[in-house]
N, C-alpha and C positions, 0 to 999 in steps of 0.2 A: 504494500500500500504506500503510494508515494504521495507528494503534495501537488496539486494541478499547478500552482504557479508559487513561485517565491514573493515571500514579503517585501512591501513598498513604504519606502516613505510617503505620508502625508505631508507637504508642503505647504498644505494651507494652515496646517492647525499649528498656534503662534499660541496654544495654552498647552500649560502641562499636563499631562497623560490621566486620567482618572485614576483612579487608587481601587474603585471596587466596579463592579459591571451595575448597581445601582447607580450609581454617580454619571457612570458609562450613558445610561437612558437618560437620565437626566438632562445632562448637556445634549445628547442629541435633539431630545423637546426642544432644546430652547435654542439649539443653534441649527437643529438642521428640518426644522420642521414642517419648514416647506418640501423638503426633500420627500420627508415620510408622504405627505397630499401629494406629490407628484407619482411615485412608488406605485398609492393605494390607486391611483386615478388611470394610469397604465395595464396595472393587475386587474383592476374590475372591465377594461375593456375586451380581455383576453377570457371574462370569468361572461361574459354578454351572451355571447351564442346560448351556453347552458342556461343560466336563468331565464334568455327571452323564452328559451322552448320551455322549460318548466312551469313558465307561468301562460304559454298557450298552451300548455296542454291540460290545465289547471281550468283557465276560463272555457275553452272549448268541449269539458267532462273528457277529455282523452282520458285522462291519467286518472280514470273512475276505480276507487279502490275494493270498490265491489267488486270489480270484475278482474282477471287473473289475465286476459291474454290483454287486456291495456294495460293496466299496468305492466307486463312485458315487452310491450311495444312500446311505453312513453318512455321506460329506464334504461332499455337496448339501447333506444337513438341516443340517449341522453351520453352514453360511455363515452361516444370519440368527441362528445363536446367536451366530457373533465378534460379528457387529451390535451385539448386547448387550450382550458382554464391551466391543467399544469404547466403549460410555458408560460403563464404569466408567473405564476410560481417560482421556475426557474431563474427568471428575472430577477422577483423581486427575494430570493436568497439571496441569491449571489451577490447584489448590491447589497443588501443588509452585510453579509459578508466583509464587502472591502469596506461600509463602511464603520465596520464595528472594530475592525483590524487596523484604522487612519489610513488607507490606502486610497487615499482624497476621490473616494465614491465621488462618480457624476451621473445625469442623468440628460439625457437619454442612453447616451454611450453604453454605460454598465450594465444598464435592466437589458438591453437587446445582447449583449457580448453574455452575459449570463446566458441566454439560451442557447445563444450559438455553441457554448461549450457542453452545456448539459443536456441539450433534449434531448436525447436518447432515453437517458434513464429515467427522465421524468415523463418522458412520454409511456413509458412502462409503469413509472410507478402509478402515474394517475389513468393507465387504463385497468390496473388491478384495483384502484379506488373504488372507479368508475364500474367497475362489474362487481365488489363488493356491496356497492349501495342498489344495485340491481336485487342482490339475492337476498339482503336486506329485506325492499321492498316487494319481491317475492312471496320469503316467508312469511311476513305480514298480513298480505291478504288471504295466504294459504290461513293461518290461523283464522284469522278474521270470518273467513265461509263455513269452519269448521263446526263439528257440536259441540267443543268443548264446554264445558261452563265458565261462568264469563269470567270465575277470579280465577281459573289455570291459563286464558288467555291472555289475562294482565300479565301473570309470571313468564309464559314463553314469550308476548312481546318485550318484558323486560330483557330475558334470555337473550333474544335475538341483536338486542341494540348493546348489550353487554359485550357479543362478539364482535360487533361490528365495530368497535370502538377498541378492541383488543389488538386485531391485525390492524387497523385504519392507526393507531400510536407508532409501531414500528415501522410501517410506510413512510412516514412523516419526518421518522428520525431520520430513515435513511436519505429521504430527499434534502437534508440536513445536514449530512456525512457527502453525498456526492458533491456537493457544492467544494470541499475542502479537498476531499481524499481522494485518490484513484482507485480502483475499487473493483468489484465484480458483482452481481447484484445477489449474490447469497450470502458474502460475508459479509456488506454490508445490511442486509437485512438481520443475519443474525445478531450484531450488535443495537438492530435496531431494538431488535426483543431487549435484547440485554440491558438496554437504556429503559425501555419500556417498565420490566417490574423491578430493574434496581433500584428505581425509585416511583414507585408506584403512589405514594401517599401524596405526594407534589407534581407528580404529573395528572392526576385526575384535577384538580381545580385548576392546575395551569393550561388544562385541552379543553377544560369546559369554558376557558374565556379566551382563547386562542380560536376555536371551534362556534360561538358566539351569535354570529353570522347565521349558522346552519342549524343550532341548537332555535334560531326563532322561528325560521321559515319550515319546521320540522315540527313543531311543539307547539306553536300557536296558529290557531287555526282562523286567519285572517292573512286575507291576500295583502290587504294595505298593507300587513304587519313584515312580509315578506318582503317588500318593494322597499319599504323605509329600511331593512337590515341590510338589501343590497345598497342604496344607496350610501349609508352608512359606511360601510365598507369601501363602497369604492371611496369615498371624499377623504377617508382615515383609515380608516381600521385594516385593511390589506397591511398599509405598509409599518405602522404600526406596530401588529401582532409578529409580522414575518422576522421586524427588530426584534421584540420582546423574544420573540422562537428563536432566534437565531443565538443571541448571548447565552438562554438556558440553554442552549445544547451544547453551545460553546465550555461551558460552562462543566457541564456532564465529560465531552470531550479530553479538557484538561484534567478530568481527574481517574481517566480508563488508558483511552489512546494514545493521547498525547505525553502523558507522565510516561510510558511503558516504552512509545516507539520514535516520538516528537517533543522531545522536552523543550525545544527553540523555539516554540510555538503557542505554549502554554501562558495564559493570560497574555497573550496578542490582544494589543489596544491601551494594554491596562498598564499604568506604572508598574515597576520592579521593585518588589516589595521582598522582607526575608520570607523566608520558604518556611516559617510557622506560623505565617501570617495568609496562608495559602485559602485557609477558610473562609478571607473574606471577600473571595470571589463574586 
């Protein structure tokens, strides 16, 4: 596993280096925050295709969940649109990337050179997204037509979004891990697990507001409600949450990968601090 590209100076940044990855978000709010609106405003164009179809097939009854071969039909077509939304993803790692690392992030430049490098693998990753939230939505209505009774269908639809949510963490790592590492997409998925229940108790709240966006338009049952989370999203919350994701992996990273095989690497961004001071990443 090698590094896709070596460390850059920042030349524009004329402050001293942050001391922890909180301080890190911090200044970038306040100094780069139009960067993050530009980021999210980019990502939500790539995220269009998907949502416009999701919400005609929403107003048009396609994606009637009563019925088993529409919802077939509206989550099939829907796969090669995440495809698409994952290159905006691509993008906006990879920026979050250089710019969490001072590697004077620009924009447009970085958010397109980020895809150029990684779509492959994010095109893979978000078409296994993309056919997980299929059989998802599958299972769903398979319970839904079912006899069960209705409080064993509460628990399997719980079941279902438990798994869904299981593999959908380690996908995310690894789209995470490609951005930095060269790679093969089994051994990074495998540490994708690894990051997944090594820390399990801080990744569930930190995927329930990274994930935010999806938890509305899935959970509350108004279309306004869907339209205002994309919008949301696109104006902020893309590029945003991709920073906040990017430092917590970073974050995870320096204390698995990086400590073991990349120690030159380890709190990249962050002042140089003693090595028992490591915790306050």
């Amino acid at each position: 596993m090698n590094k896709k590209d070596k460390p850059t100076i920042d030349s524009s940044r004329d402050r001293p280096l942050p001391a922890t990855r909180w301080r890190l978000l911090s200044e970038t709010l306040r100094y780069r925050y139009w960067d993050l609106i530009g980021v999210s405003i980019l990502t939500g164009l790539f995220y269009l295709p998907l949502v416009g179809w999701l919400l005609y097939a929403a107003l048009t009854g396609l994606a009637d969940p009563g019925n088993l071969l529409s919802v077939l039909l509206t989550y099939a077509a829907a796969v090669p649109l995440t495809m698409v939304a994952g290159l905006g993803e691509a993008g906006s790692l990879y920026f979050s990337k250089k710019l969490a690392w001072g590697q004077g992030a620009s924009l447009p430049g970085d958010f397109f050179e980020g895809i150029a490098k990684n779509f492959k693998m994010f095109l893979l990753v978000y078409f296994l997204i993309g056919s997980l939230y299929l059989l998802l939505k599958l299972d769903l209505v398979s319970v839904a037509l079912s006899s069960f009774p209705s409080w064993s269908k509460t628990v399997l639809d719980g079941l279902s979004y438990g798994l869904f949510f299981v593999f959908l963490m380690p996908l995310l790592f690894l789209a995470a891990e490609t951005v930095i590492y060269e790679g093969s997409f089994l051994p990074l998925l495998k540490n994708g697990f690894r990051f997944t229940f090594g820390a399990i108790l801080a990744n569930i709240p930190l995927f329930g507001a990274f994930l935010l966006p999806f938890l509305v338009y899935e959970f509350v049952p108004f279309l306004v409600a869907a339209i205002a989370a994309f919008l949301f999203a696109s104006l902020f919350y893309f590029g945003f949450s991709a920073f906040f994701f990017t430092e917590y992996s970073h974050h995870l990273f320096d204390r698995s990968i990086n400590r073991d095989h990349y120690p030159e690497i380890i709190r990249k961004g962050l002042a140089k601090i003693h090595e028992n001071h490591d915790h306050d990443q």
